[in-house]
C-alpha positions in Angstrom: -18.1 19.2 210.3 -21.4 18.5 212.4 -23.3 20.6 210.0 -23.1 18.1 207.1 -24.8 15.0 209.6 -27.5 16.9 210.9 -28.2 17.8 207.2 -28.3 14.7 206.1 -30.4 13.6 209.1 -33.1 16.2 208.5 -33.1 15.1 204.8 -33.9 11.9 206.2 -36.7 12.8 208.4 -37.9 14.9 206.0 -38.2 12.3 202.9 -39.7 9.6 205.5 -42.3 11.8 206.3 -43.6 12.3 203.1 -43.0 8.7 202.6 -46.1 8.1 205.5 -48.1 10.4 204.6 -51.4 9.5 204.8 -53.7 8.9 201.8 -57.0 7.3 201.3 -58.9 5.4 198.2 -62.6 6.4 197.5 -64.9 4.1 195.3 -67.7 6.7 194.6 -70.6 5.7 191.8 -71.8 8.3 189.7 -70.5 11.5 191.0 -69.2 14.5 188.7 -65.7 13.1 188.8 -67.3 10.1 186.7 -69.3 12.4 184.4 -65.9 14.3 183.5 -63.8 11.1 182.9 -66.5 9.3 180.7 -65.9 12.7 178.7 -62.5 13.0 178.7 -62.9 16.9 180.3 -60.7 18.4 182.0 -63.0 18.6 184.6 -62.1 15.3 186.5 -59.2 17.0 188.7 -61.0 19.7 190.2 -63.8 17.1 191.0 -61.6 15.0 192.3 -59.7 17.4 194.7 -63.3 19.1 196.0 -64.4 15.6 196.6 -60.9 15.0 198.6 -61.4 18.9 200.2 -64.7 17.7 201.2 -63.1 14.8 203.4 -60.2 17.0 204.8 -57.9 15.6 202.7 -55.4 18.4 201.2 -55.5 16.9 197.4 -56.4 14.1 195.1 -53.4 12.2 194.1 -55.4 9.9 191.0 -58.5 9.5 189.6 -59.6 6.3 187.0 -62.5 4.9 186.5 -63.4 1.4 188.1 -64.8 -1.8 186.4 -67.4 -3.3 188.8 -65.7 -6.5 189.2 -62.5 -4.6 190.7 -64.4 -3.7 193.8 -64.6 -6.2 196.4 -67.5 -6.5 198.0 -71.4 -5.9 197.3 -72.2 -3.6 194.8 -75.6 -2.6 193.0 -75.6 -3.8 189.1 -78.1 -1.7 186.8 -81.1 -3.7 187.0 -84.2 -4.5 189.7 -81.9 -3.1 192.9 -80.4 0.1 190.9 -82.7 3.0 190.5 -80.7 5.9 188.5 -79.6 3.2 186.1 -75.9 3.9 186.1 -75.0 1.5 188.9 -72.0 0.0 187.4 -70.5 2.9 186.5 -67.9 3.6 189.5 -64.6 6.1 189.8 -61.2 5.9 192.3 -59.7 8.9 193.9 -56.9 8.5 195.3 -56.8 11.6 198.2 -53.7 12.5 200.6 -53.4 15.0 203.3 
Protein backbone atom coordinates (compact mmCIF):
# COMPACT_ATOMS: atom_id res chain seq x y z
CA UNK A 1 0.00 0.00 0.00
CA UNK A 2 2.96 2.50 0.63
CA UNK A 3 4.38 1.62 -2.69
CA UNK A 4 1.65 3.33 -4.76
CA UNK A 5 2.44 6.98 -2.67
CA UNK A 6 6.01 6.95 -2.97
CA UNK A 7 5.30 6.30 -6.76
CA UNK A 8 3.26 8.83 -7.17
CA UNK A 9 5.59 11.15 -5.29
CA UNK A 10 8.62 10.33 -7.35
CA UNK A 11 6.45 10.94 -10.43
CA UNK A 12 6.03 14.18 -9.02
CA UNK A 13 9.50 15.12 -8.40
CA UNK A 14 10.42 13.83 -11.35
CA UNK A 15 7.87 15.91 -13.84
CA UNK A 16 8.80 19.13 -11.65
CA UNK A 17 12.20 18.78 -12.39
CA UNK A 18 11.95 18.79 -15.90
CA UNK A 19 9.47 21.40 -15.45
CA UNK A 20 12.69 23.89 -14.07
CA UNK A 21 14.92 22.85 -16.13
CA UNK A 22 17.04 25.48 -17.16
CA UNK A 23 17.02 26.93 -20.64
CA UNK A 24 18.42 30.00 -22.22
CA UNK A 25 17.47 32.28 -25.52
CA UNK A 26 20.39 33.42 -27.88
CA UNK A 27 19.87 36.36 -30.35
CA UNK A 28 23.01 35.64 -32.63
CA UNK A 29 23.38 37.73 -36.19
CA UNK A 30 24.64 36.02 -38.98
CA UNK A 31 25.88 32.76 -37.87
CA UNK A 32 25.43 29.28 -39.85
CA UNK A 33 22.20 28.69 -38.08
CA UNK A 34 20.93 31.88 -40.04
CA UNK A 35 22.57 30.75 -43.35
CA UNK A 36 20.61 27.32 -43.04
CA UNK A 37 17.18 28.82 -42.13
CA UNK A 38 17.24 31.54 -44.89
CA UNK A 39 17.66 28.17 -47.04
CA UNK A 40 15.28 26.12 -45.66
CA UNK A 41 18.34 23.24 -45.15
CA UNK A 42 18.23 20.91 -42.94
CA UNK A 43 21.18 22.26 -41.63
CA UNK A 44 19.65 24.64 -38.99
CA UNK A 45 19.44 21.89 -36.08
CA UNK A 46 22.79 20.69 -35.94
CA UNK A 47 23.89 24.44 -36.01
CA UNK A 48 21.72 25.20 -33.59
CA UNK A 49 22.61 22.30 -31.02
CA UNK A 50 26.74 22.94 -31.62
CA UNK A 51 26.06 26.56 -30.98
CA UNK A 52 23.99 25.30 -27.66
CA UNK A 53 27.12 22.42 -27.13
CA UNK A 54 29.38 25.29 -27.34
CA UNK A 55 27.68 27.12 -24.19
CA UNK A 56 27.26 23.83 -22.20
CA UNK A 57 23.92 23.61 -22.83
CA UNK A 58 22.92 19.78 -23.61
CA UNK A 59 20.48 20.71 -26.78
CA UNK A 60 18.68 23.38 -28.72
CA UNK A 61 15.10 23.30 -28.00
CA UNK A 62 14.02 26.03 -31.26
CA UNK A 63 15.43 27.85 -33.68
CA UNK A 64 13.51 30.94 -35.92
CA UNK A 65 14.68 33.64 -37.35
CA UNK A 66 14.16 37.21 -35.65
CA UNK A 67 12.87 40.47 -37.18
CA UNK A 68 15.07 43.34 -35.89
CA UNK A 69 12.32 45.19 -34.30
CA UNK A 70 11.62 41.95 -31.93
CA UNK A 71 14.86 42.55 -30.13
CA UNK A 72 14.90 44.89 -27.49
CA UNK A 73 17.64 46.92 -27.18
CA UNK A 74 20.45 48.40 -29.61
CA UNK A 75 21.10 46.66 -32.51
CA UNK A 76 23.29 47.45 -35.77
CA UNK A 77 20.96 48.18 -38.95
CA UNK A 78 22.85 47.49 -42.50
CA UNK A 79 24.09 50.84 -43.15
CA UNK A 80 27.15 53.34 -41.97
CA UNK A 81 27.65 51.25 -38.32
CA UNK A 82 27.30 47.62 -40.14
CA UNK A 83 30.32 46.38 -41.89
CA UNK A 84 29.40 42.71 -43.34
CA UNK A 85 26.19 44.15 -44.60
CA UNK A 86 23.82 41.60 -43.17
CA UNK A 87 23.16 43.43 -39.81
CA UNK A 88 19.47 42.88 -39.63
CA UNK A 89 19.53 39.56 -40.38
CA UNK A 90 19.25 37.88 -36.71
CA UNK A 91 18.24 33.99 -35.47
CA UNK A 92 16.82 32.59 -31.76
CA UNK A 93 17.94 29.46 -30.23
CA UNK A 94 16.35 28.36 -27.75
CA UNK A 95 19.13 25.98 -25.68
CA UNK A 96 18.35 23.73 -22.41
CA UNK A 97 20.58 21.77 -20.34
Amino acid sequence: MRFLPALISSALILAASSAFAESRVFIIANQAVDHCLAKGDKCGASAARTYCQSREFAQASAYRRVDPDEITGSVPKSGTNCSHGHCDEYVAITCQR
